[in-house]
C-alpha positions as CSV (number, residue, x, y, z in Angstrom):
1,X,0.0,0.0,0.0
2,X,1.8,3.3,-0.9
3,X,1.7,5.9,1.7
4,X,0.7,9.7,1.8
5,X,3.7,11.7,1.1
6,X,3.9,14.3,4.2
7,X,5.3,18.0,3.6
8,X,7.4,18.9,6.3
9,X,8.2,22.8,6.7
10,X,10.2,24.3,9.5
11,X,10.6,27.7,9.5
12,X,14.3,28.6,11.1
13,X,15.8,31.3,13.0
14,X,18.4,31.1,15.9
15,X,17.6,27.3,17.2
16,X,20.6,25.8,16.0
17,X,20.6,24.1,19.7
18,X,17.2,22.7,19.2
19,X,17.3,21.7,15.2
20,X,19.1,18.9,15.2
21,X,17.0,16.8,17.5
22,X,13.7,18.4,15.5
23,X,14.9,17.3,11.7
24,X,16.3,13.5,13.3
25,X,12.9,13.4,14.8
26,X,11.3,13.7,11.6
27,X,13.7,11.4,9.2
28,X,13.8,8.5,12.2
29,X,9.2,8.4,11.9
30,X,8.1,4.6,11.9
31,X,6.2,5.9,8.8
32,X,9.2,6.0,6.6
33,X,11.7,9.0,5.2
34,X,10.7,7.9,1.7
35,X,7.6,9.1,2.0
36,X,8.5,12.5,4.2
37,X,9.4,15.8,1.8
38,X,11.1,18.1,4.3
39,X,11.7,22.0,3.6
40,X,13.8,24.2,5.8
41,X,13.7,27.7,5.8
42,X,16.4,29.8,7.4
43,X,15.1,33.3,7.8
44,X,18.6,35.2,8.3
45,X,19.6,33.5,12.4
46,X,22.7,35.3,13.8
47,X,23.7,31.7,15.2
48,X,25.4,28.9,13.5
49,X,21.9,27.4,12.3
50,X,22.8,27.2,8.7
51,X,26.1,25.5,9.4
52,X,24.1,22.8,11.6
53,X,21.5,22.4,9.2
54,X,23.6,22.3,5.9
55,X,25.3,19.2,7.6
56,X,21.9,17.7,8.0
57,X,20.9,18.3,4.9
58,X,24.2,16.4,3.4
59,X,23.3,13.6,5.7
60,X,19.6,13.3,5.1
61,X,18.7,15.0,1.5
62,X,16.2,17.8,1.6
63,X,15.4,21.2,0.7
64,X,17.1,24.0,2.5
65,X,16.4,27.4,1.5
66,X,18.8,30.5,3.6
67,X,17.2,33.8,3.1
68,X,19.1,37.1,2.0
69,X,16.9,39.2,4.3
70,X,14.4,38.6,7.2
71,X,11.3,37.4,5.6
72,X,9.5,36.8,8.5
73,X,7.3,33.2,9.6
74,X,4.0,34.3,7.1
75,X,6.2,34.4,4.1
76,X,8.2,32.2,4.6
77,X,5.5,29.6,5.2
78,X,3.9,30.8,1.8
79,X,7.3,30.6,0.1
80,X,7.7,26.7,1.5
81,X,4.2,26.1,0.5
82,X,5.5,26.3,-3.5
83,X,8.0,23.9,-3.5
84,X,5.2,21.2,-1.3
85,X,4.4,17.9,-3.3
86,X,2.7,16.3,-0.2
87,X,-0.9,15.5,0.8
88,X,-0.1,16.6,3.5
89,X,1.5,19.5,5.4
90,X,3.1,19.6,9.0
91,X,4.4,23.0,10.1
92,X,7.0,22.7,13.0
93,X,8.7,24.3,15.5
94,X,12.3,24.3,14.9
95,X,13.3,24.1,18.6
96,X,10.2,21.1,18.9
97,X,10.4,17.4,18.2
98,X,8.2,14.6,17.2
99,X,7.4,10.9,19.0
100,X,8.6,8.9,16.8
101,X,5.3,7.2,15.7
102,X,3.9,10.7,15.2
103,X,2.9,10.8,11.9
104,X,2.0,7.0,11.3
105,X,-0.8,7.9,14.3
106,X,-2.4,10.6,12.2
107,X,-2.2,10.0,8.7
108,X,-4.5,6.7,9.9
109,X,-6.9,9.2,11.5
110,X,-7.0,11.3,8.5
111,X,-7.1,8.6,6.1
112,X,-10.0,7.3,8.0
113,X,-11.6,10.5,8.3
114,X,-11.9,12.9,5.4
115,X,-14.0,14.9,6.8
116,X,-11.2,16.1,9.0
117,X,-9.1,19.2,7.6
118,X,-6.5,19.1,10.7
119,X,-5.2,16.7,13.0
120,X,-3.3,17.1,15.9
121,X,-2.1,15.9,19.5
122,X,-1.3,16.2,23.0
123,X,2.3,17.7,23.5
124,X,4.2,16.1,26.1
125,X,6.6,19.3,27.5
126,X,10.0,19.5,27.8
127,X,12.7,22.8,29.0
128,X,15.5,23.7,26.7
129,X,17.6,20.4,27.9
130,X,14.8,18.4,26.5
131,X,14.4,16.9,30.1
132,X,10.1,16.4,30.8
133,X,8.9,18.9,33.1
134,X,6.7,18.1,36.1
135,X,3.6,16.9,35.6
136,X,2.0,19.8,37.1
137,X,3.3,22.0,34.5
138,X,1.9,18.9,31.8
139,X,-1.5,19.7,30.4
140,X,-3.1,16.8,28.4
141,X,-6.3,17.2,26.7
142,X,-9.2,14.7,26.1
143,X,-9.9,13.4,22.5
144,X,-12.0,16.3,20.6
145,X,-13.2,17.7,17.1
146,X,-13.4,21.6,16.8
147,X,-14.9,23.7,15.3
148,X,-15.1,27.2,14.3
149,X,-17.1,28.7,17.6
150,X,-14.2,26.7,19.8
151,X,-11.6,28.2,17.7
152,X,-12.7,32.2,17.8
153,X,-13.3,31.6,21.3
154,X,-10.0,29.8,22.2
155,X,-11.7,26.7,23.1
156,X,-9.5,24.1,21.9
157,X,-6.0,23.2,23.5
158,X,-4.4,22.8,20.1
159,X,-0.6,22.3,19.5
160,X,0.5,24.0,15.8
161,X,3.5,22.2,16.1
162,X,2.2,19.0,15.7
163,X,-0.5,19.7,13.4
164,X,-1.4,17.5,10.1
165,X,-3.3,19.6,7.5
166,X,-4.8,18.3,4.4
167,X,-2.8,20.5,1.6
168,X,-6.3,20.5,-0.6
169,X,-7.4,22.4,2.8
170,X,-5.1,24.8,2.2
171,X,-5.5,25.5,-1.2
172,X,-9.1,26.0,-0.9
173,X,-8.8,28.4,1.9
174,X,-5.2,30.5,0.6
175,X,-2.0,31.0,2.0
176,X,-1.4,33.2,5.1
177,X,-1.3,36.7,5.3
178,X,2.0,38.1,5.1
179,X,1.7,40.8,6.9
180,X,1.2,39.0,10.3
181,X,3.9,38.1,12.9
182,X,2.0,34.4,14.0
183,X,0.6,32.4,12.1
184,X,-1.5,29.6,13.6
185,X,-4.2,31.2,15.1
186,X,-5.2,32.7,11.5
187,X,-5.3,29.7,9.9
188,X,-7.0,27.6,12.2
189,X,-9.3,30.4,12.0
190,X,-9.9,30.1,7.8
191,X,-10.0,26.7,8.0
192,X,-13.3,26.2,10.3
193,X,-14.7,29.2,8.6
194,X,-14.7,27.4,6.0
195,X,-16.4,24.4,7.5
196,X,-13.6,22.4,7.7
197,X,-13.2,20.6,11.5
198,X,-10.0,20.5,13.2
199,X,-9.7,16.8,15.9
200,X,-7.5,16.5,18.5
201,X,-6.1,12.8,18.9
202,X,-5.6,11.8,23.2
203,X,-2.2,11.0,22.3
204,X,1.4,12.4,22.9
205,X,2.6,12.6,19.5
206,X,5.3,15.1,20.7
207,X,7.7,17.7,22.3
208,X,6.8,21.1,22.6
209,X,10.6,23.0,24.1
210,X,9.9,25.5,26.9
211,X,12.6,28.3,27.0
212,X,13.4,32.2,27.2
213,X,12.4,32.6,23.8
214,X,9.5,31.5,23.4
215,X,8.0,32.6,27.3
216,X,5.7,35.4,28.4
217,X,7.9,38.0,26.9
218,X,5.9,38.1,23.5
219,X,3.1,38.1,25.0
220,X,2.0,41.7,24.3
221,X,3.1,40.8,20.8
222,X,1.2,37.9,20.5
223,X,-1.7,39.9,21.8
224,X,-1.9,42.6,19.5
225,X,-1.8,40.1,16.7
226,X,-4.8,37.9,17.7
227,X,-6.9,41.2,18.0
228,X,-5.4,41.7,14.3
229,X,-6.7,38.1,13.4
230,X,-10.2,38.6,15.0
231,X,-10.7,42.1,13.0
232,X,-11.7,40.0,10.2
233,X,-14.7,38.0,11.7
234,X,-15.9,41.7,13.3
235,X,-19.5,40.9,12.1
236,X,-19.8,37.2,13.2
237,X,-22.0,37.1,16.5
238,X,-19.2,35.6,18.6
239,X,-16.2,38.2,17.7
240,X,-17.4,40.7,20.7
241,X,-17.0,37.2,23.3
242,X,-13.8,36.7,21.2
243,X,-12.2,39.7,21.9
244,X,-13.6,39.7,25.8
245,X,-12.3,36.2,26.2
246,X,-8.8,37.3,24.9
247,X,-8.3,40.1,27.2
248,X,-9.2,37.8,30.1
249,X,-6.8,35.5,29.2
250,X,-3.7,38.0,28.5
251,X,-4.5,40.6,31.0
252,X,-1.9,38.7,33.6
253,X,0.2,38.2,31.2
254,X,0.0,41.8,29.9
255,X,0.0,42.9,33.8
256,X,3.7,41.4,34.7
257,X,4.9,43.7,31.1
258,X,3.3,46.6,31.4
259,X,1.7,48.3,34.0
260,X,0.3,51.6,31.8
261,X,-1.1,48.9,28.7
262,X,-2.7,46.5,31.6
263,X,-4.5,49.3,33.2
264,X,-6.2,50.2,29.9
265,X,-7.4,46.8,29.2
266,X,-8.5,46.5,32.9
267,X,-12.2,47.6,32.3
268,X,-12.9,44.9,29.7
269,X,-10.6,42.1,31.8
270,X,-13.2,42.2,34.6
271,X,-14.5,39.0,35.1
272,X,-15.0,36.3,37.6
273,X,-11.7,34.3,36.4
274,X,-8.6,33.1,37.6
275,X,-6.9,35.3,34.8
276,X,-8.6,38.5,36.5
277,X,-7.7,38.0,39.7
278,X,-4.0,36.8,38.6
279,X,-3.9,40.0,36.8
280,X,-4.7,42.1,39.6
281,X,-2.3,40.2,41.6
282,X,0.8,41.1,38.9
283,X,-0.2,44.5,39.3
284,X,-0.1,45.5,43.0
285,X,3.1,43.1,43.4
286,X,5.1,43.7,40.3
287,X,4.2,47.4,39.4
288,X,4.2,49.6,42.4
């Protein structure tokens, strides 16, 4: 029986620590390197990436593309997306890695399940040593299929890195916007727009890296570009709970940052929630 071909993109920039352990991950799958296209894109790292990846590439054969300027993750995605033969697409962290039965778990989902646009899986977590972190700090979500009012309202516990999207999907649907500095959120946003349903398998299908770079300090980023997403659904009857929902949940967040930017989103963060109250807490501690 011939298998899917999978399109692998990671997008690169200053994890040369971390990429080694992500591109093995994905060349040593139980569901075979012949049938995995992989595409990296450098976009300009100050670190030796390129020199760690180029040796990779010698070992294992695949696409590497090094940018002459900063492209940013929207373009490059949409520039990986030309060169993609596969059925279907993953879209990875570079500083993340996969369970080594990853893909074999969710191409038999989709295959058995067409219906489904996106598939993807519990993350099991991990600190920049790759040593597991406590299970308190380990948040594993039951078995589910989304749709779009759980995506706008940032109902679903979905990891990007270890999503599987049908590449039909995301012709139908178009690339992402360029001009945006994440990436996920919008297109798991077109996607059940569209009517397409996104499922969550039960599973640990693999590492998600928790270090300085990727903490609470781009959370005010991330913020502002999730209000940017949302814009666009500004007449559906759940953007207004959208947006209320999203300031609850990034108020603390916004509160440990800054002080002057938290106390302006204060009015519309009141709520009976955890996040409030955390908020308020960050605020009379940290900013006096």
């Amino acid at each position: 029986m011939i298998k899917p071909l999978i399109s692998v993109i990671i997008p690169s920039y200053n994890h040369s620590q971390y990429i080694s352990q992500n591109i093995t991950s994905i060349f040593n799958q139980t569901y075979g390197q012949e049938n995995i296209q992989l595409i990296v894109i450098d976009d300009c790292s100050t670190d030796d990436s390129v020199i760690v990846v180029t040796e990779l590439q010698k070992k294992f054969d695949f696409l590497f593309i090094v940018n002459k300027s900063n492209k940013g993750i929207c373009k490059n995605i949409n520039h990986c997306l030309t060169f993609v033969n596969g059925e279907y697409v993953c879209i990875t962290g570079s500083d993340d890695y996969w369970c080594l039965d990853k893909l074999e778990q969710q191409v038999q989902y989709m295959e058995e399940n067409p219906d489904v646009a996106v598939c993807s899986g519990n993350a099991i977590k991990v600190d920049s040593f790759g040593n597991i972190l406590p299970e308190k700090e380990q948040k594993q979500a039951p078995e589910r299929t989304y749709g779009f009012k759980e995506v706008i309202m940032r109902d679903f516990p979905f990891s990007s890195t270890l999503a599987l999207i049908r590449k039909e999907v995301l012709d139908k649907v178009g690339n992402y916007d360029p001009k945006l500095k994440i990436e996920d959120y919008y297109m798991w946003l077109k996607i059940s727009h569209a009517g397409f349903k996104l499922h969550l398998l039960k599973q640990q299908i693999g590492y998600y890296r928790i270090h300085q770079h990727n903490t609470i300090n781009k959370s005010i980023l991330i913020y502002d570009e999730m209000r940017k997403i949302l814009a666009a659904y500004q007449l559906n009857d759940l953007y207004c709970k959208a947006i209320k929902r999203l300031n609850i949940v990034y108020f603390p967040q916004i509160a440990l940052l800054d002080k002057k930017r938290a106390m302006q989103l204060l009015p519309s963060a009141i709520s009976n929630t955890q996040f409030f109250y955390r908020g308020i807490y960050y605020l009379l501690k940290f900013n006096k």
